[in-house]
ROZALUM-477038 format. One record per atom (N, C-alpha, C): x, y, z. Coordinates in steps of 0.2 Angstrom, whole numbers, plus 5000, padded with zeros to 4 digits. Each point is the difference from the previous one (the first is absolute). Layout:
N
XYZ
...
This chain:
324
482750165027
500650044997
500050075002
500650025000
500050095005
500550024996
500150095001
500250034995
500749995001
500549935004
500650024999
500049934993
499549964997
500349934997
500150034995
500050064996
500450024993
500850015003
500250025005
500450005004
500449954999
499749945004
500449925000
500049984994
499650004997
500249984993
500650024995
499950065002
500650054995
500649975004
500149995007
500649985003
500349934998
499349985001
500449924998
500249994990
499850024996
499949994994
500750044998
500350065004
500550044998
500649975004
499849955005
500549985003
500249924997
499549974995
500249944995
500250034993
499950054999
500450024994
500850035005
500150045004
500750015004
500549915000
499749955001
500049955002
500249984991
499950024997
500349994993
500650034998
499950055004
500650044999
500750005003
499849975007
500450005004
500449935000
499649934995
500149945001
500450004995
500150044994
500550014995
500550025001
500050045006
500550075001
500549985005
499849975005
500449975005
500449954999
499849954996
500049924998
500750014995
500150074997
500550014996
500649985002
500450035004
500549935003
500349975001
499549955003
500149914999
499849994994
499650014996
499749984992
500650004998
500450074996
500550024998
500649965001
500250005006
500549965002
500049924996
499249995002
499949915002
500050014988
499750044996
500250004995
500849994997
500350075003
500650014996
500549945004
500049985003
500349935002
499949964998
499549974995
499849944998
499949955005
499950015005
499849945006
499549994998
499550024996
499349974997
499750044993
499849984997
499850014993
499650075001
499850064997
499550045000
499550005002
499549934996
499350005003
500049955005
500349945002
500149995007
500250055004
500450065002
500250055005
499250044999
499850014995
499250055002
499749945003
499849954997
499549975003
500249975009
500449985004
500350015004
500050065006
500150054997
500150065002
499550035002
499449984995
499550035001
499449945005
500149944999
499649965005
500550015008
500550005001
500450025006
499650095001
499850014997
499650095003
499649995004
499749964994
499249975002
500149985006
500449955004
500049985003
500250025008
500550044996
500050065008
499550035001
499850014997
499350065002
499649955003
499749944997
499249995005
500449965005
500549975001
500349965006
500450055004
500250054999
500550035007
499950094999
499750024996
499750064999
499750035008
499849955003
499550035005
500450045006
500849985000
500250055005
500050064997
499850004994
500150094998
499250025001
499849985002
499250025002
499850075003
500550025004
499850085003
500550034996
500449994996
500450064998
500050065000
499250004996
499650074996
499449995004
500149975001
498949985002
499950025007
500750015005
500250045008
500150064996
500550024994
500450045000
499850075003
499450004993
499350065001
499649995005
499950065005
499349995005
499750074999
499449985001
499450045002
499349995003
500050035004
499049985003
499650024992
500250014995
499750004995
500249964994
499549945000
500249964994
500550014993
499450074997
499850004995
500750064997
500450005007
500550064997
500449945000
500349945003
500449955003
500049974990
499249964999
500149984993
500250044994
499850064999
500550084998
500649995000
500350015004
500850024999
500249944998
499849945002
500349934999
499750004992
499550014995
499950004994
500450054996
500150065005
500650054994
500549965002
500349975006
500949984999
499949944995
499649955001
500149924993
500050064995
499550044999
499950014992
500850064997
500150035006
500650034996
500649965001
499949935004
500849955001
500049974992
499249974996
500249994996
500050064994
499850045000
500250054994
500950015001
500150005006
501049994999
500249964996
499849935006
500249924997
499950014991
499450024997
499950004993
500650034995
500250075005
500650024995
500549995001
500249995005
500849965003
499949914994
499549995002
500049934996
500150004993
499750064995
500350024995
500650024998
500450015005
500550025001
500849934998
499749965006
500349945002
500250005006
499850055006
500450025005
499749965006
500449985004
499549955005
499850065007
499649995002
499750055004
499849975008
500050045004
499749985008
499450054999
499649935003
499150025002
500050015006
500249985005
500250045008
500250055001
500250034992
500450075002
499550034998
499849994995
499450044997
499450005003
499749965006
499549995003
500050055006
500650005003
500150025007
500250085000
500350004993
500250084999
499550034998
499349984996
499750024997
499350015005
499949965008
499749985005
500350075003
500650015001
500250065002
499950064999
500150024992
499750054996
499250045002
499749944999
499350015001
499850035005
500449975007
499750015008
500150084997
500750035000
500350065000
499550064996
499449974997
499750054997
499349975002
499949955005
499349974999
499550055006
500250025005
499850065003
499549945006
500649975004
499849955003
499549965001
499749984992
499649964999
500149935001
500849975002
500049935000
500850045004
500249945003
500849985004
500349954995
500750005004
500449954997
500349975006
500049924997
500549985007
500750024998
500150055004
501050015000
500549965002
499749965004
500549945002
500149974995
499649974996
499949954995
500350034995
499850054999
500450074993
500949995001
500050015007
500650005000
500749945001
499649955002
500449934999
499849974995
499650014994
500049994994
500650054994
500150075004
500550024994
500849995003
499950005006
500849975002
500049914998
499849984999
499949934995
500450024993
499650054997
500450024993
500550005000
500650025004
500650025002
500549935000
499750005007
500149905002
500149974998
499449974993
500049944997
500550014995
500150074995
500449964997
500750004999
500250065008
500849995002
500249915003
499349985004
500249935003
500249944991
499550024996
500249964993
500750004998
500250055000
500850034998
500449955003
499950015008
500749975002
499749915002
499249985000
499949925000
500349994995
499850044992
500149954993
501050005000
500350055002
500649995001
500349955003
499749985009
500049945003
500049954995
499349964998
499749964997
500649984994
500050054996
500449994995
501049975000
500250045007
500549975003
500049925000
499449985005
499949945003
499949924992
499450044996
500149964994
500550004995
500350045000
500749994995
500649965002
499750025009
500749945004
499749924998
499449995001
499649944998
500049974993
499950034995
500349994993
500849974998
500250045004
500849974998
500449935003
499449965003
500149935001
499849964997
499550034994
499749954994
499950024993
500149964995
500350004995
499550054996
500150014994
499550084996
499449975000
500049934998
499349984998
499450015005
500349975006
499650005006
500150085004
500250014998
500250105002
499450034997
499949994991
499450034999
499449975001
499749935002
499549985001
499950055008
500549985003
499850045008
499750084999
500550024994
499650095002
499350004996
500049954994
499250044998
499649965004
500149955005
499549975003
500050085005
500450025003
500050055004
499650054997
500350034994
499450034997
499650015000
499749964998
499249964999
499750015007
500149985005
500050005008
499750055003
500650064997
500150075003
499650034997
499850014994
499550044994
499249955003
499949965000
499349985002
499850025008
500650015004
499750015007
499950084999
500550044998
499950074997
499150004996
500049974998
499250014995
499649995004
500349955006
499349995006
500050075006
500650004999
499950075005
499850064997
500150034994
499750044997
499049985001
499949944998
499349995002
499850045007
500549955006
499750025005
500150065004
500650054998
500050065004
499850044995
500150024993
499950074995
499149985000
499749934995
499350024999
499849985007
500349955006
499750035006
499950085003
500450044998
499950085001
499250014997
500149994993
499349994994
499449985006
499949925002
499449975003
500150055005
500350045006
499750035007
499850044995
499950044996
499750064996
499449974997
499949924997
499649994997
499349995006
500349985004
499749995007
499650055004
500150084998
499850035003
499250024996
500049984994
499549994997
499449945001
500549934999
499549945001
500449965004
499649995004
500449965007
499949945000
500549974995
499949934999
500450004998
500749965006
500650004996
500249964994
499749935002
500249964994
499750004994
499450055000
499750014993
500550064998
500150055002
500650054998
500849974997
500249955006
500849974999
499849984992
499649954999
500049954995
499950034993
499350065002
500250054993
500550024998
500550035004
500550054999
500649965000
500049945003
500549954998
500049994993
499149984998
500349974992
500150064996
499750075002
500250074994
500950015003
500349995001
500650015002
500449944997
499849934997
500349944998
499750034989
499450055003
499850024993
500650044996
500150055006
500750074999
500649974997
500249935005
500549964998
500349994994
499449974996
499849974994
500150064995
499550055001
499950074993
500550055002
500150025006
500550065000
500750015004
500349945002
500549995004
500849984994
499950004993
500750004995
500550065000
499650084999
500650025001
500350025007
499650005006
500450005006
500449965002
500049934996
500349945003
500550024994
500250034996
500450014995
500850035003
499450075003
500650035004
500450015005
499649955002
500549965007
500249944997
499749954997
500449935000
500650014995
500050064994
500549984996
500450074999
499850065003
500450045001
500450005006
499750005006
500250005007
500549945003
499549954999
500149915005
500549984994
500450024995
500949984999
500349985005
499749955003
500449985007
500349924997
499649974996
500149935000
499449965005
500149945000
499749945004
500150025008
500750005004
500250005005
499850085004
499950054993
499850075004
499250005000
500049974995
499150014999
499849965006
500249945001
499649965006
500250035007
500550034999
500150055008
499650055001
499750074993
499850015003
499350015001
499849954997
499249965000
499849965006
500249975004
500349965007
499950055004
500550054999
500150095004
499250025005
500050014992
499350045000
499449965001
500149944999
499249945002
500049995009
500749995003
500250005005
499750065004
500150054999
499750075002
499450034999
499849984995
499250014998
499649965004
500149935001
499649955003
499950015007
500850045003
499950045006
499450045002
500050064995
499950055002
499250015000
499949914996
499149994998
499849995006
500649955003
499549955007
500150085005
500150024999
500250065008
499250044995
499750004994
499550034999
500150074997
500950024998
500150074998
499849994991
499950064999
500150004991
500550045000
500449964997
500850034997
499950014992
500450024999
500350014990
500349935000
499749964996
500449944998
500450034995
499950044995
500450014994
500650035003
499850055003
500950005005
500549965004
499649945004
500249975003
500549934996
499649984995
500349964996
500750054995
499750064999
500550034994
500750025005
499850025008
500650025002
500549935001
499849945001
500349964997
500549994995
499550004993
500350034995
500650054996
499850055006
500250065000
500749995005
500049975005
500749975003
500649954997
499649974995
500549964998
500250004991
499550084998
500150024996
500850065000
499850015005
500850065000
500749944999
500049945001
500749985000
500050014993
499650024996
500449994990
499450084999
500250055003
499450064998
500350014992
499549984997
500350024991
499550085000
500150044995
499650044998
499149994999
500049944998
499349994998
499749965008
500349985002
499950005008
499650035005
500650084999
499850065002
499450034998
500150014992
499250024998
499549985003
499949944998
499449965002
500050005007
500350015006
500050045009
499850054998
500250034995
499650085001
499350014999
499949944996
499350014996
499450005007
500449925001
499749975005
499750035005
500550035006
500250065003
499350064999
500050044992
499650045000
499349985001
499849934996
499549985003
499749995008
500449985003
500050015007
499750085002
500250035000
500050085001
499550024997
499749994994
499550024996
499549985002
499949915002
499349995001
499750025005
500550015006
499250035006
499750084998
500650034996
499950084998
499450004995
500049964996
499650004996
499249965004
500049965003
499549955003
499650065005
500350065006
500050055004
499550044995
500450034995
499750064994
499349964999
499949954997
499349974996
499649995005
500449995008
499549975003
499550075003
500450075003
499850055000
499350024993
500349994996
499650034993
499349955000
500049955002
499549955001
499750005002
500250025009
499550015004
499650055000
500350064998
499450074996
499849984999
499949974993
499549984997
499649975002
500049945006
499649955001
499350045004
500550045007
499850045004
499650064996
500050014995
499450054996
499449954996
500349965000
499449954996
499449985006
500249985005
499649985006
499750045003
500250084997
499950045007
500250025005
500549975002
500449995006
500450065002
């Protein structure tokens, strides 16, 4: 045992509670959508929603393995598990308040902006991969301009397809779609958000599948206890789309997230799916619409700001506790 295993322990144990947080927060959504649509009863869409998490993470999580776990380097461990224990612990003190909130939030932003902060005052005690840095936030950008104009596509395509078949059979096709698109979304949020979580978990105890499998079932946990109101304010304030828009742009966004896993990037799902939303939300922009974009919107902007700040304030403190 050597003086970094308070270290990896704090890493991993902070990154199963993030993993609670984050499996609540991201999953909001498709939950929401997969509720306020009645394609599936309440505690069918959690229990569902939350085994499809699960399931991302221990089956397809492993291309997110370097994300954070390259991100940080240094010829010294013990700064690498450092920074990497201030970024989880201030990704969830955000994730905590944003979730009180009801605001669905990106952990990619918060991880990466907050990896950056650090460097800029770490007195080159650890590097960053800037490549990686910087084709993860042009991803931010990308994914959920490409939602906008795919769930537009998509939505086109199936409403041409619907009007060759009678109501009954129109609505069995959209909440099958539904259902479809909200559970492959639960598996991507598994694989790429608490994938972020496991390469962080990772850097502590290197054993991926004992880390996936923890952090898959505390995120199937988050599901269950903390995921009602941010499924609230996206499925019943925002997703006013109906069957035909919700399944466009849940499709959208599993279509592009599933992408951006297999290539290995962590994107914002919450964005990726919501620009979806958010494109096919402007044909009918009501006032309550708009707010809720605004809300949404500040969340964005707020959490890397806030995640940066605690992460700064964190790592003083650690770095005075150790001696460092």
């Amino acid at each position: 045992m050597n003086g970094l295993f308070p270290l990896d322990i704090g890493i991993f144990v902070v990154g199963a509670v993030a993993s609670f947080l984050v499996g609540a927060n991201n999953t909001a959504t498709s939950l929401g959508i997969l509720v306020s649509t009645r394609a599936l009863t309440p505690k069918k869409s959690f229990l569902y929603t939350a085994l499809f998490s699960f399931l991302g993470t221990v089956i397809n999580s492993k291309s997110l393995e370097g994300s954070v776990k390259n991100l940080i380097q240094s010829d010294y461990k013990i700064y690498v598990s450092l920074a990497v224990l201030t970024i989880v612990s201030a990704s969830s003190v955000a994730f905590y308040l944003l979730n009180k909130s009801g605001i669905p939030s990106s952990l990619s932003q918060m991880v990466y902006i907050s990896a950056a902060s650090l460097f800029l005052v770490s007195q080159n005690e650890f590097s960053i991969d800037w490549v990686k840095f910087y084709v993860t936030a042009i991803s931010w950008i990308v994914s959920p301009l490409s939602a906008i104009a795919l769930s537009l596509i998509i939505f086109r395509s199936l409403k041409y397809i619907s009007t060759t078949n009678s109501l009954v059979i129109q609505m069995r096709f959209y909440r099958t779609f539904i259902l479809i698109a909200s559970l492959i979304n639960a598996y991507v949020v598994g694989a790429n958000a608490i994938g972020v979580l496991v390469s962080v978990g990772l850097v502590g105890i290197n054993d991926y599948y004992l880390v996936a499998t923890v952090y898959g079932i505390s995120s199937a946990i988050g599901i269950y206890v903390s995921s009602l109101k941010p499924s609230i304010v996206v499925g019943f304030r925002i997703a006013k789309l109906g069957y035909l828009g919700a399944s466009s742009a849940l499709i959208s966004g599993g279509i592009l997230s599933e992408v951006f896993t297999l290539l290995g990037i962590p994107i914002s799902i919450t964005q990726t799916i919501l620009g979806g939303v958010i494109g096919l939300s402007l044909r009918n922009l009501s006032r309550d619409v708009v707010k809720q974009l605004i809300q949404v919107t500040k969340g964005w902007l707020t959490s890397p700001v806030i995640s940066a700040v605690a992460s700064l304030a964190i790592y003083g403190v650690l770095k005075s506790l150790l001696g460092l």
